[in-house]
C-alpha positions in Angstrom: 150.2 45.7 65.3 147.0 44.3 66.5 145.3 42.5 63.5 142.2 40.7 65.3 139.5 42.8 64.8 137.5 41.5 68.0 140.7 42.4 70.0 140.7 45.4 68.8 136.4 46.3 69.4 137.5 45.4 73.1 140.1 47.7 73.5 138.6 50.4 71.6 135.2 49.5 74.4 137.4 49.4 77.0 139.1 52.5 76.4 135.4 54.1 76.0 135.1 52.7 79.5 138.0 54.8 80.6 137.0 57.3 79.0 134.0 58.1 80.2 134.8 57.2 83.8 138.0 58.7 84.2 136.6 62.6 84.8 133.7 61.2 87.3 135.6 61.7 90.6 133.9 65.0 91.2 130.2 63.0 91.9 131.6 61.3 94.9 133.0 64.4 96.2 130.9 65.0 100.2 130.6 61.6 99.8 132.7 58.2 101.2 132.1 56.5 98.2 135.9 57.8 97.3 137.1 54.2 98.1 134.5 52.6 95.9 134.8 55.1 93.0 139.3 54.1 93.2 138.1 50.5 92.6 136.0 51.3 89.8 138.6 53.2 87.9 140.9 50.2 89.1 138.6 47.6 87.7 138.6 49.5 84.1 141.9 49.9 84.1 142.3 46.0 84.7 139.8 44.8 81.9 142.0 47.5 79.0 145.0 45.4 80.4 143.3 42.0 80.1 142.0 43.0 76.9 145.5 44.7 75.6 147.1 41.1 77.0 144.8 39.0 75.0 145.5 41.3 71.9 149.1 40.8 72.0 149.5 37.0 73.5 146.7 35.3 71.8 143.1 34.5 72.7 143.9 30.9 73.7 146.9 31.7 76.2 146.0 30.3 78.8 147.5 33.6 80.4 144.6 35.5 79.0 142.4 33.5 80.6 143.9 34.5 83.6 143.8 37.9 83.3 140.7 38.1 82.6 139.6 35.9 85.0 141.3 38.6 87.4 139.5 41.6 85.8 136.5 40.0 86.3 137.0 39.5 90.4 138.4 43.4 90.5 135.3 44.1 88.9 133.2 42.9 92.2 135.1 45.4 94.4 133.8 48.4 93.6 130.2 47.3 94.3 131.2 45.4 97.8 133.0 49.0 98.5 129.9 51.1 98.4 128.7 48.8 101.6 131.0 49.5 103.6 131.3 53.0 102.7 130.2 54.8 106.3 132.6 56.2 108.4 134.6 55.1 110.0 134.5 52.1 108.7 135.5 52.8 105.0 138.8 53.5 106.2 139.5 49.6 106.9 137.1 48.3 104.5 139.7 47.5 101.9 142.0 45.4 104.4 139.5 43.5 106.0 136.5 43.2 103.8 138.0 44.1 100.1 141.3 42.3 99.9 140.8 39.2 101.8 137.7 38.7 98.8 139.6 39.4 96.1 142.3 37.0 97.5 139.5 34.1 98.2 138.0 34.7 94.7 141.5 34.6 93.0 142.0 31.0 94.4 141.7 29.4 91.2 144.3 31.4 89.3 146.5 30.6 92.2 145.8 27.3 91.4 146.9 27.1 87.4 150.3 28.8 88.9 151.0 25.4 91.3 153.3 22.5 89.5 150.9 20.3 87.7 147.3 22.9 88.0 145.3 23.4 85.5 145.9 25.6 81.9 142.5 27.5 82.9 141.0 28.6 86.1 138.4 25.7 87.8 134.7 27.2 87.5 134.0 24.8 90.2 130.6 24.8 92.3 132.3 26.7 95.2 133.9 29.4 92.6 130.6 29.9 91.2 128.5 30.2 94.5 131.1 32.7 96.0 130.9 34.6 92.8 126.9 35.0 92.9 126.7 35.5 96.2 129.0 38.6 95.9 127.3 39.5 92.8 123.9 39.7 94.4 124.9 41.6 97.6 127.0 44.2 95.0 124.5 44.6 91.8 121.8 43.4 93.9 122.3 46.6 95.8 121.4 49.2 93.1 117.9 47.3 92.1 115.3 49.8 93.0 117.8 53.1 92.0 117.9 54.9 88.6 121.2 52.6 88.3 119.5 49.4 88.6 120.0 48.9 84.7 123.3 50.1 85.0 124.5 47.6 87.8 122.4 44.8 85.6 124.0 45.6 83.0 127.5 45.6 85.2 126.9 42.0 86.5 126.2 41.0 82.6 129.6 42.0 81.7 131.5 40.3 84.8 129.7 37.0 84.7 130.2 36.7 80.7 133.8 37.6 81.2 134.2 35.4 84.0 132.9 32.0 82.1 135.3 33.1 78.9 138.1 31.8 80.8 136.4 28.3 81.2 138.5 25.6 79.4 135.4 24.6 78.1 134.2 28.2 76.1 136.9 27.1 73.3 138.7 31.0 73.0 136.3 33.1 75.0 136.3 35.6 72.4 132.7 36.1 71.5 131.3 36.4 75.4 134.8 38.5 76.1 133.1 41.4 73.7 130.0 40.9 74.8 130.9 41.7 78.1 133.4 45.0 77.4 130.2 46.2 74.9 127.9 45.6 78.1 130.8 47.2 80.5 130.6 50.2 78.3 126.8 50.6 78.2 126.5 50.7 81.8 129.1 53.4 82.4 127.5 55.3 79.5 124.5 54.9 81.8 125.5 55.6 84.9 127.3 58.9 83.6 124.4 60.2 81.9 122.0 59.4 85.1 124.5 60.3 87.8 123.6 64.3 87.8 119.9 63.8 87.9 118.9 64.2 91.8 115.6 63.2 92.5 112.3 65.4 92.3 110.4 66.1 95.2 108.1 68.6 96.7 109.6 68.3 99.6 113.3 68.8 100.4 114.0 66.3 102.6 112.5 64.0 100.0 115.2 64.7 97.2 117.8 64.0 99.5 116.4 60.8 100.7 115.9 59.2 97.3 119.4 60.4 96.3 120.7 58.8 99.1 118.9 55.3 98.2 120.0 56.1 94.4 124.0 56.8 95.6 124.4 54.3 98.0 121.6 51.7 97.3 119.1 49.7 99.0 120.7 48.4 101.7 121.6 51.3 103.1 118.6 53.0 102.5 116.5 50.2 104.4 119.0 50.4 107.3 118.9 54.3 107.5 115.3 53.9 106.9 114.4 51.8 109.7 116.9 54.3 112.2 115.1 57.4 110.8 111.5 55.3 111.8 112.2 54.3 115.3 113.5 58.0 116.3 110.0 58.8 114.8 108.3 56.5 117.1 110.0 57.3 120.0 109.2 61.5 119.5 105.8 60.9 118.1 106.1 62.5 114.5 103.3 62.7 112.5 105.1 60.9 109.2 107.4 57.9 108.4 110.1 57.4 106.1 110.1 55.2 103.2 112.9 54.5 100.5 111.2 56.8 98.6 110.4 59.3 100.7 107.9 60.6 103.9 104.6 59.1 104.1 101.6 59.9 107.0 102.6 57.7 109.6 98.7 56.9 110.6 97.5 56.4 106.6 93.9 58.2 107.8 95.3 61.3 109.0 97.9 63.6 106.7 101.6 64.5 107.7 102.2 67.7 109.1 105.4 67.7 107.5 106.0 71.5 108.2 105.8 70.3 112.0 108.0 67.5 111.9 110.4 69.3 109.8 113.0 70.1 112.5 113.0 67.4 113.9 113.9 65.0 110.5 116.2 68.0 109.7 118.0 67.3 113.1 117.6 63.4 112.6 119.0 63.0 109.5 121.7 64.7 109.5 122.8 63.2 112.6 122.4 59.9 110.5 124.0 60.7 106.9 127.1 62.5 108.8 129.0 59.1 108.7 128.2 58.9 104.7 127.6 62.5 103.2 129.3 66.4 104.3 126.4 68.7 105.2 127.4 70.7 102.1 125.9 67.6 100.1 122.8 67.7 102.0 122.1 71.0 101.3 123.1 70.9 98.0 119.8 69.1 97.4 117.4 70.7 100.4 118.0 74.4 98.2 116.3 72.6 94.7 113.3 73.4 94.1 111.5 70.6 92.4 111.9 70.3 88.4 108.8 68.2 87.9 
């Protein structure tokens, strides 16, 4: 029987995290964030098992600290996933982006594991650099989407679980339920905000802002920029932005009606190596709910 109650709000956080992720595979479905959404539900599953080890060996194992220390790199992956989620490429992301990361960042559990290393993972300089470097380029993706407090939330959670395994945070306990409480709230969050494709007038425009929303803003800058060059080069009257077609020249208004075949043709040429046309469509045949 589990009798610390602070063990016990983690699992029961935890297992609300699992909960409310567990039926979300459909909302990648025409996508390639399949990969990405397999490490999410990977990452949860790690931080109940971190949380059920703590609860059954003790808050000051150094073993806990370990596993959570573990749970807290896993939970990096998903967010590195979503860039390199195009085709082809996501088929090889996890070998030669993904799981040469999570091995580098692992280093200093390795470490407590060698004869005479440390009880708890080294937080040094390097550890900490390669931690918000990958935190920026993952969270740092989703700022500007209706998940940006959901992935701020998100890198919360990691970082507080991450400096809980420090020698020097005594237990860990107190920032360890902060960060399963702030795990939960973003999934909550992310659920509740997932189904809501953007409004638009225009078609094309809901499918472009649910394209920054699903994959973020770096892939939204870099389709962005292809989509404005093939307008320059065939003279269309309007340009794309992340959130949707402006008048190229700002004194004269887009004939969007007339360039409409043309960003039709464009764009899907484009989001084929990240979205099935039956995902595209699904959002040219809404009308807009504003």
């Amino acid at each position: 029987m589990i009798a610390n109650p602070i063990c016990v709000l983690n699992l029961l956080a935890l297992g609300g995290v699992l909960w409310v992720l567990a039926p979300t595979r459909r909302v990648t479905d025409g996508t390639t964030l399949g990969t990405a959404w397999r490490w999410m539900l990977g990452a949860a599953v790690a931080w109940f098992a971190a949380a059920l080890f703590e609860a059954l060996a003790g808050p000051v194992a150094p073993a806990t600290a370990h596993a959570w220390y573990a749970a807290s790199v896993l939970a990096l992956c998903p967010w590195i996933a979503v860039l390199g989620a195009r085709r082809p490429v996501v088929r090889v992301w996890n070998w030669f982006v993904l799981a040469p990361l999570a091995a580098v960042l692992m280093w200093p559990v390795a470490v407590c594991w060698m004869p005479r290393g440390p009880t708890h993972p080294p937080l040094e300089t390097p550890t900490l650099i390669g931690f918000g470097v990958v935190s920026v380029m993952g969270f740092g993706n989703y700022l500007g989407t209706r998940f940006a407090l959901s992935a701020a939330l998100s890198a919360a959670a990691v970082w507080m679980a991450l400096m809980s395994t420090s020698r020097g945070a005594g237990s860990g306990e107190g920032l360890r339920s902060l960060a399963c409480l702030a795990l939960l709230a973003a999934a909550m969050l992310a659920v509740r905000r997932a189904p809501r494709v953007p409004t638009a007038a225009f078609a094309w425009d809901r499918v472009w802002r649910d394209v920054r929303d699903t994959f973020g803003m770096v892939w939204a800058n870099r389709l962005t920029e292809r989509v404005n060059a093939q307008a320059a080069r065939d003279g269309w009257t309007s340009r794309l932005t992340p959130d949707g077609f402006v008048a190229a020249d700002p004194a004269r208004p887009a004939d969007l009606e007339r360039d409409l075949p043309r960003i039709d043709h464009t764009s899907r040429w484009l989001l084929q190596r990240f979205v099935d046309d039956a995902w595209i469509d699904a959002r040219l045949s809404r009308g807009d709910d504003a």
